[in-house]
C-alpha positions as CSV (number, residue, x, y, z in Angstrom):
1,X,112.8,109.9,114.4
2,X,115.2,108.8,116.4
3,X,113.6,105.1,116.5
4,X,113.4,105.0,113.3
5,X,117.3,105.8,112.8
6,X,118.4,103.1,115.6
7,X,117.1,100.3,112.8
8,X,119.6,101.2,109.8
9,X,123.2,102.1,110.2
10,X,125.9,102.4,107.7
11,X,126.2,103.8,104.6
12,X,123.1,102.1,103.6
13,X,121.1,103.6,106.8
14,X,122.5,106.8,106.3
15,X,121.1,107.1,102.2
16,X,118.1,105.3,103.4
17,X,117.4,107.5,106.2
18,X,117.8,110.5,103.8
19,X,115.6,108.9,101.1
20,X,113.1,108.3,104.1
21,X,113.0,111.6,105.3
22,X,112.8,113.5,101.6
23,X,109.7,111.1,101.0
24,X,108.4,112.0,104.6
25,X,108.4,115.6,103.6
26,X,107.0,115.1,100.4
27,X,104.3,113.1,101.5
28,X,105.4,110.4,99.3
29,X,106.1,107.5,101.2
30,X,104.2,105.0,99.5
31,X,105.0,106.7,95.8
32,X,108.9,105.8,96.9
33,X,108.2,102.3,98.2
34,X,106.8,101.2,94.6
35,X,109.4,102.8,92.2
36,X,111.7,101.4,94.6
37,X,110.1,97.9,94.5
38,X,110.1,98.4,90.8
39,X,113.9,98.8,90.4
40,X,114.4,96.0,92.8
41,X,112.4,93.8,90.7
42,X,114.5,95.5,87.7
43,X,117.7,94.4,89.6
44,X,116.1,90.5,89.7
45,X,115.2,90.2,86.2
46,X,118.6,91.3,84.8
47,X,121.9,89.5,84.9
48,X,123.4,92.7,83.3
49,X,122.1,95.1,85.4
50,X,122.7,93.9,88.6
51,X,126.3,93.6,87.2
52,X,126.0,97.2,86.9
53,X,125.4,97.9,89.9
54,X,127.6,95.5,92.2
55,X,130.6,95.8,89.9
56,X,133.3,98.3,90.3
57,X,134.6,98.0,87.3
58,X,132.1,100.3,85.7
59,X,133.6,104.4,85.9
60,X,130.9,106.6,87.5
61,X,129.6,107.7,84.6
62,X,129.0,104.6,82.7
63,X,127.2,104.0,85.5
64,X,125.2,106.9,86.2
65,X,125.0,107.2,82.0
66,X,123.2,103.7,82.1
67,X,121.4,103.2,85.1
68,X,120.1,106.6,83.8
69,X,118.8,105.4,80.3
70,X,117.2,102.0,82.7
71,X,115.2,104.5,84.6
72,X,113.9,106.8,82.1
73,X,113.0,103.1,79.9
74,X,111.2,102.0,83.5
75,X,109.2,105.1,84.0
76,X,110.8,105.6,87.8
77,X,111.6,109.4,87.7
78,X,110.9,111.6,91.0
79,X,112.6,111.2,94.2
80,X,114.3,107.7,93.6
81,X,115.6,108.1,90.0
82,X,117.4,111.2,91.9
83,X,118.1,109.4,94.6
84,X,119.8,106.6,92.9
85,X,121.7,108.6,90.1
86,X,123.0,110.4,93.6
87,X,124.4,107.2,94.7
88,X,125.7,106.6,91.1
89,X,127.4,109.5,91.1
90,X,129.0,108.8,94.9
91,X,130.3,105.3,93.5
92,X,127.7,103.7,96.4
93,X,125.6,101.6,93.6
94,X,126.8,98.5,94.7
95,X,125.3,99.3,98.5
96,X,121.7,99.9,96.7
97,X,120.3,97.0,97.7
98,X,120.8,97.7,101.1
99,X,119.7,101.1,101.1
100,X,116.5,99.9,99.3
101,X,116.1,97.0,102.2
102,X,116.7,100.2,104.7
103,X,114.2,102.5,103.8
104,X,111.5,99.3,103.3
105,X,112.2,99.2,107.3
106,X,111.7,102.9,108.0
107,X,109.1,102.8,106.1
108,X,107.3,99.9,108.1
109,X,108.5,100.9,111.3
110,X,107.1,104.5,110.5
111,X,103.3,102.9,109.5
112,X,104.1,100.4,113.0
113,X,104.6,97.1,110.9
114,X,107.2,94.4,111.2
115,X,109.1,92.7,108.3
116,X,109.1,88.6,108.6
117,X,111.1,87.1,106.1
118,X,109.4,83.9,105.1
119,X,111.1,81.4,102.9
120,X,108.6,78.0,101.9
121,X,109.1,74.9,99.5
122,X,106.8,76.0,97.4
123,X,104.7,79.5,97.1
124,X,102.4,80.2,100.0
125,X,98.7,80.5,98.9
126,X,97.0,83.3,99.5
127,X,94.9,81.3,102.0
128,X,97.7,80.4,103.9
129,X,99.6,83.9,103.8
130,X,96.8,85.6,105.3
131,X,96.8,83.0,108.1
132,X,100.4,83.1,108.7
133,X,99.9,87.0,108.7
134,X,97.3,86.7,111.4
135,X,99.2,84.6,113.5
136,X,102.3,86.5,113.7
137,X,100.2,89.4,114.4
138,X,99.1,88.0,117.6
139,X,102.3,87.0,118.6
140,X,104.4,90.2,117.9
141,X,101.8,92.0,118.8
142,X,102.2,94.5,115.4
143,X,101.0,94.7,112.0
144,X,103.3,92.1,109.6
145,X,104.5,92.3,106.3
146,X,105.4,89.5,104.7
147,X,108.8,88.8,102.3
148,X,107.7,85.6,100.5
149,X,111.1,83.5,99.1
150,X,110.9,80.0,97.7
151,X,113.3,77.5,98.4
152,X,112.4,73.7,97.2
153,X,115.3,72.3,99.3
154,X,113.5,72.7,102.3
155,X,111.1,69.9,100.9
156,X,108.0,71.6,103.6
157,X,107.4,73.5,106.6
158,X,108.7,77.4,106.5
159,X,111.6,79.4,107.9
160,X,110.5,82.6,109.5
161,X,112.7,85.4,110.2
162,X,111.6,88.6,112.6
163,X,114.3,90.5,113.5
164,X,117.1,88.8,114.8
165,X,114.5,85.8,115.8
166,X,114.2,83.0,113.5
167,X,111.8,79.9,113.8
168,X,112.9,76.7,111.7
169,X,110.2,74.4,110.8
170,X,111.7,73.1,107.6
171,X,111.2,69.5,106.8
172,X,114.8,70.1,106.0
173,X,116.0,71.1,109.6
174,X,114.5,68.2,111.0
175,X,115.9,65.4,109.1
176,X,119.1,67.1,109.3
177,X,118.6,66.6,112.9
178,X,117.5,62.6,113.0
179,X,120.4,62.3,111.1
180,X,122.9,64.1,113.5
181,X,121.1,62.3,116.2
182,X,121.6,58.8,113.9
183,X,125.5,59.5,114.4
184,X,125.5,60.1,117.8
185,X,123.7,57.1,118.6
186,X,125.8,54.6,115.9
């Protein structure tokens, strides 16, 4: 366990490592990785909510009072409704995105995967996920899970992320550089 604390730290770490360790004994690893996947998508769909949950306004319990009602309207009961009406109630809401991104790493690091954050012009097809997968897992040497983001200013190529290593391929990067290089020269 210790490895597995060494990747987290802060207040984030230290919910995360408790949420990871409840769902460890509980056999519910997995279980906890979807509800918690399912808020998180909750949090991107809603303007309001994600207000909620960053603001601190909001008392304690208008918070815990609504992200309550959200959950119970979601179907996420169990370990992470508790989990994250505990963090209402400690005023840490606006840190649960960073608890959520926490436990995602104990999680992998306790199945022996890595997290690559991947960020394309346009969606990657399944085609070409699979591949990038593959490659990755022959460099690192470790299973890979992919975080697919989209950003159409890069115009083509990727940005990979692995840890603190990051590989820029961008079409973006590299006319930034010609035109650096263009001003040096002029």
């Amino acid at each position: 366990m210790a490895e597995e604390k060494s990747i987290v730290s802060g207040v984030s770490g230290r919910y995360a490592t408790a949420l990871f360790e409840l769902a460890l004994d509980s056999g519910a690893i997995d279980a906890v990785e979807a509800d918690l996947s399912r808020f998180t998508a909750l949090l991107a769909e809603s303007d309001d909510l994600t207000r909620l949950v960053r603001s601190p306004v909001f008392a304690a319990e208008d918070q815990l009072r609504a992200v309550t009602a959200v959950l119970a309207k979601a179907g996420i009961g169990g370990l992470v409704a508790n989990f994250i009406k505990v963090a209402a109630g400690n005023r840490r809401l606006f840190v649960l995105p960073g608890m959520i991104t926490d436990f995602r790493r104990l999680a992998a690091a306790h199945r022996g995967e890595v997290t690559a954050e991947v960020t394309s012009a346009e969606p990657l097809s399944d085609a070409a996920t699979a591949a990038l997968k593959e490659a990755l897992k022959a460099k690192i040497g470790k299973d890979v899970t992919l975080v697919a983001h989209v950003d159409p200013a890069l115009i083509g190529g990727l940005v990979v992320k692995v840890g603190s290593r990051m590989v820029d391929t961008s079409l973006r990067s590299k006319l930034n550089s010609l035109k650096i290089a263009m001003k040096e020269v002029g």
